[in-house]
N, C-alpha and C positions, 0 to 999 in steps of 0.2 A: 450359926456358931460364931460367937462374937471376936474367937483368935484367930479364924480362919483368915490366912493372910492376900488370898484373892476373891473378891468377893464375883459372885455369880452375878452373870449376864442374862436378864430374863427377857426373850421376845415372843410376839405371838405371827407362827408363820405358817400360811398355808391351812388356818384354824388350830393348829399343834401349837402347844405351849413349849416352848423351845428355850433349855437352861444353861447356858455354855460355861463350864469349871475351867480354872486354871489350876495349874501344880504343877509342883516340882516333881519330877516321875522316879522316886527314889524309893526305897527301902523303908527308911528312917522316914519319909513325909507321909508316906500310908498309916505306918504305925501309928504318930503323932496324932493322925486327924480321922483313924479306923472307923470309930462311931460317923462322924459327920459324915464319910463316904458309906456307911450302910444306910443311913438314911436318905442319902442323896440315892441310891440305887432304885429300894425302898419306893420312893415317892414319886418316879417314872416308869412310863409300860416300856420302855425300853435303853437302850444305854448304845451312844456312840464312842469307840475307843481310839485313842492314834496308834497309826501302825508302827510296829515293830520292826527294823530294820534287821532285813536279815530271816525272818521267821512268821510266826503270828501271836499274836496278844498273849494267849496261854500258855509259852512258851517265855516270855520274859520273867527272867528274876527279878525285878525291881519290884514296878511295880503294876504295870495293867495286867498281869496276871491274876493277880491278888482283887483289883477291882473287877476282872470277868467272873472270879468265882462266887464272890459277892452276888452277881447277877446271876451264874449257875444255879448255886443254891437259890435262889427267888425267883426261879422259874423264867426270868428274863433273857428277850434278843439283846445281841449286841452285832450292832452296825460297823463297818469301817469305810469310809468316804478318804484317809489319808492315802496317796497314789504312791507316796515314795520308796523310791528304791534303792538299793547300789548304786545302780546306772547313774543317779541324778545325784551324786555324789561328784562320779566321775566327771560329771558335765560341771560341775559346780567349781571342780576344780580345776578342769581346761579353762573356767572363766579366771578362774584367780589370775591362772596365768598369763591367757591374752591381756586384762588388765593392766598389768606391769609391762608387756610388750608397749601397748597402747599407751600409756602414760609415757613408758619411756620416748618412743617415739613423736608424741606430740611435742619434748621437752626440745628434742634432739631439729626438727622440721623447723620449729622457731628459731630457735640458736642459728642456722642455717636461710631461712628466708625471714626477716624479723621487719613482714609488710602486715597490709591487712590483709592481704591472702593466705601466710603465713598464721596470723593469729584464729583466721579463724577456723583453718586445717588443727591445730593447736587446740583452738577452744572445744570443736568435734571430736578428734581424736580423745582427748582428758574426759571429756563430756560420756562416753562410751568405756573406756576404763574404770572411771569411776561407780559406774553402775553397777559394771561388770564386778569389782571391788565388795562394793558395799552389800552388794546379795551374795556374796559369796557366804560359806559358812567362816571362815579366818574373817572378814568385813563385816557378820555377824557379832562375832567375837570380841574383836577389835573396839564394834561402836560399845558393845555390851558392859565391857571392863570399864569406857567414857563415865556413859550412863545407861543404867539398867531401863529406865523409864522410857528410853528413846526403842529400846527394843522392842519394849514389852506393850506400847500404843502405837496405834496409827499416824503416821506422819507424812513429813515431805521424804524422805527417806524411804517408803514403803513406794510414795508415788515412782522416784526415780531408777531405784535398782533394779535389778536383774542377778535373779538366782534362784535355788532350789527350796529356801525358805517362803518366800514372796511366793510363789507356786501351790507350795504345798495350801497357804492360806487361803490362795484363791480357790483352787479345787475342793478345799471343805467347804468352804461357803457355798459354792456351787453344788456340792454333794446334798448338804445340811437342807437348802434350798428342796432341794431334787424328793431329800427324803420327805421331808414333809408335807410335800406335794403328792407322793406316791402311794406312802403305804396307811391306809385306811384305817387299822384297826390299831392302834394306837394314838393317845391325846396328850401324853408326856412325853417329852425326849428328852434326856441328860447327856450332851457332847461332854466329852472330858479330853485335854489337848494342854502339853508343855503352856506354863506362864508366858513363853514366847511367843505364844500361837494364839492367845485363846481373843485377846482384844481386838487384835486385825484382823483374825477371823469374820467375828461379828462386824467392824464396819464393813467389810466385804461383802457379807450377807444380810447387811441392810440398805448397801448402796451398787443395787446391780450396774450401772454405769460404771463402778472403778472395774467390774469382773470383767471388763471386756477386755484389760489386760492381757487377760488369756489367752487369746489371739496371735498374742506376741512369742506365747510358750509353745507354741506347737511343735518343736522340737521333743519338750519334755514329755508332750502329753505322748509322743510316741513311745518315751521310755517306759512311762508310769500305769500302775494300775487304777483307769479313773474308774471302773465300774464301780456300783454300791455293794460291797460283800455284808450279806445277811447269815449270821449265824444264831441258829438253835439251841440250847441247852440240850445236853442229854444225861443219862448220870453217871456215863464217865468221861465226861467232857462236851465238845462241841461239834456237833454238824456243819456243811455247808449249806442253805438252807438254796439260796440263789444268790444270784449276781445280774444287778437290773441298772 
């Protein structure tokens, strides 16, 4: 579709032909591009959706709703690999605020000892706030009102933060990774994942060394659902099929 304003990611992983979409998760961007999402459905044996905060896919009004029924009626799985939750909110937001303790305090330590012991308690402390900052969802925000581009690809910025965005992308990679590796009877996959999400995604799930990041989230992974939830079409709605 030549107005489609995020162009699709296509890899071959695990033998799976793997397509990752971007979108706006609205109302109004379903409607606009209806056709190009039934044929994107359409044209995989199955469909990975982001989770819905709060609920599950078929319960959103916007729009993954609207994209499972798609799959409903066409007889298609639809996978969810996205872990987040509430909880990782809340963590997202205890970071905003350490942030601003940690900045404040580094500003305050130098003011106070202004050696090189000083600068570089200073350059640590700001160094870990700022992280902490820029993964936040407000530091998300923040950069995104800068420049949209800076969100929307992978960068030095994705390398240095810490937050609940940067997570969630590592865990679909890992997931996306996981599925294609798993489940058998299937040779198409269609991810579909916020314009936020869908570029870092992909490098993350071509560049298994940045996912070791992860490591670093084991807090989150406590909060978060990492299992892969596989649901069933039925014909008035959806099954849990498993969680592997």
């Amino acid at each position: 579709m030549a107005n489609y304003e995020y162009p699709r990611i296509k890899e071959q992983v695990h033998g799976k032909e793997l397509s990752i979409l971007g979108v706006a998760h609205t109302e109004r961007f379903f409607h606009r591009h209806k056709s190009f999402f039934e044929e994107f459905v359409e044209n995989n044996d199955a469909v990975v959706l982001e989770q819905v905060l709060g609920g599950d896919f078929w319960e959103d009004k916007s729009f993954f709703n609207k994209v499972g029924e798609l799959a409903r009626r066409q007889g298609k799985r639809v996978y969810q690999v996205d872990p987040v939750r509430w909880s990782h909110l809340i963590f997202d937001a205890g970071g905003l605020i350490t942030s601003g303790f940690l900045i404040g305090k580094g500003i305050k330590s130098l003011d106070k000892d202004f050696s090189r012991r000083g600068a570089l308690k200073f350059l640590a402390q700001s160094a870990i706030g700022t992280s902490l900052f820029l993964g936040s969802l407000f530091g998300k925000w923040a950069t995104f009102s800068l420049s949209p581009a800076i969100v929307m690809s992978y960068g030095f910025d994705d390398q240095i933060e810490y937050g609940s965005t940067d997570y969630r992308n590592i865990v679909i990679a890992d997931g996306l990774d996981k599925l294609c590796r798993t489940v058998e009877d299937v040779e198409r996959i269609g991810s579909i994942h916020g314009a936020a999400h869908y570029e870092t995604v992909h490098e993350y799930l071509i560049s298994p060394a940045k996912r070791l990041k992860r490591l670093a989230y084991f807090p989150h992974d406590l909060l978060g659902n990492t299992a892969i939830r596989e649901y069933t079409p039925v014909n008035d709605g959806w099954v849990l099929s498993r969680n592997f």
